[in-house]
N, C-alpha and C positions, 0 to 999 in steps of 0.2 A: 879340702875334701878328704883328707890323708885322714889326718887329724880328726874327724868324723868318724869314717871309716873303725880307727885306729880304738875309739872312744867305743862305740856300738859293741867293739867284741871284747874289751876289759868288761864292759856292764855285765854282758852276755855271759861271759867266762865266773867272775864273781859271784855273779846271781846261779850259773848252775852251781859252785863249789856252795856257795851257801846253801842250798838246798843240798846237796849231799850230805853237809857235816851235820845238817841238822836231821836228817833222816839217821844218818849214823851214828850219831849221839844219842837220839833214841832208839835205838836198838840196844846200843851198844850203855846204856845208862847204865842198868843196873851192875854192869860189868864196872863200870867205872869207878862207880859207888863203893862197891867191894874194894877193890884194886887200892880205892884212897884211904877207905878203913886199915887196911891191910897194912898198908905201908903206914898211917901214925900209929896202928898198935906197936907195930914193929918199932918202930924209931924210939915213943916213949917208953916200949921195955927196954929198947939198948940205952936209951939216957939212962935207966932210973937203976938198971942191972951193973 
């Protein structure tokens, strides 16, 4: 019964963090986007500098 219990609210908990990261990731994309461009210009200027 535990072990039920125990089961229903990892699904529960999981199922709402995924729908957060996923609302959050779209918000937050384009940010993301940037942030990634940003950092390999970066890196390939300090390699090639």
């Amino acid at each position: 019964m535990c072990l039920a219990v125990v089961g229903v609210a990892i699904v529960t908990i999981v199922g709402k963090v995924k729908t957060w990261i996923v609302t959050t990731f779209d918000k937050a994309k384009e940010w993301i986007v940037a942030t990634i461009v940003a950092v390999v210009v970066a890196s390939v200027g300090k390699a090639n500098g």
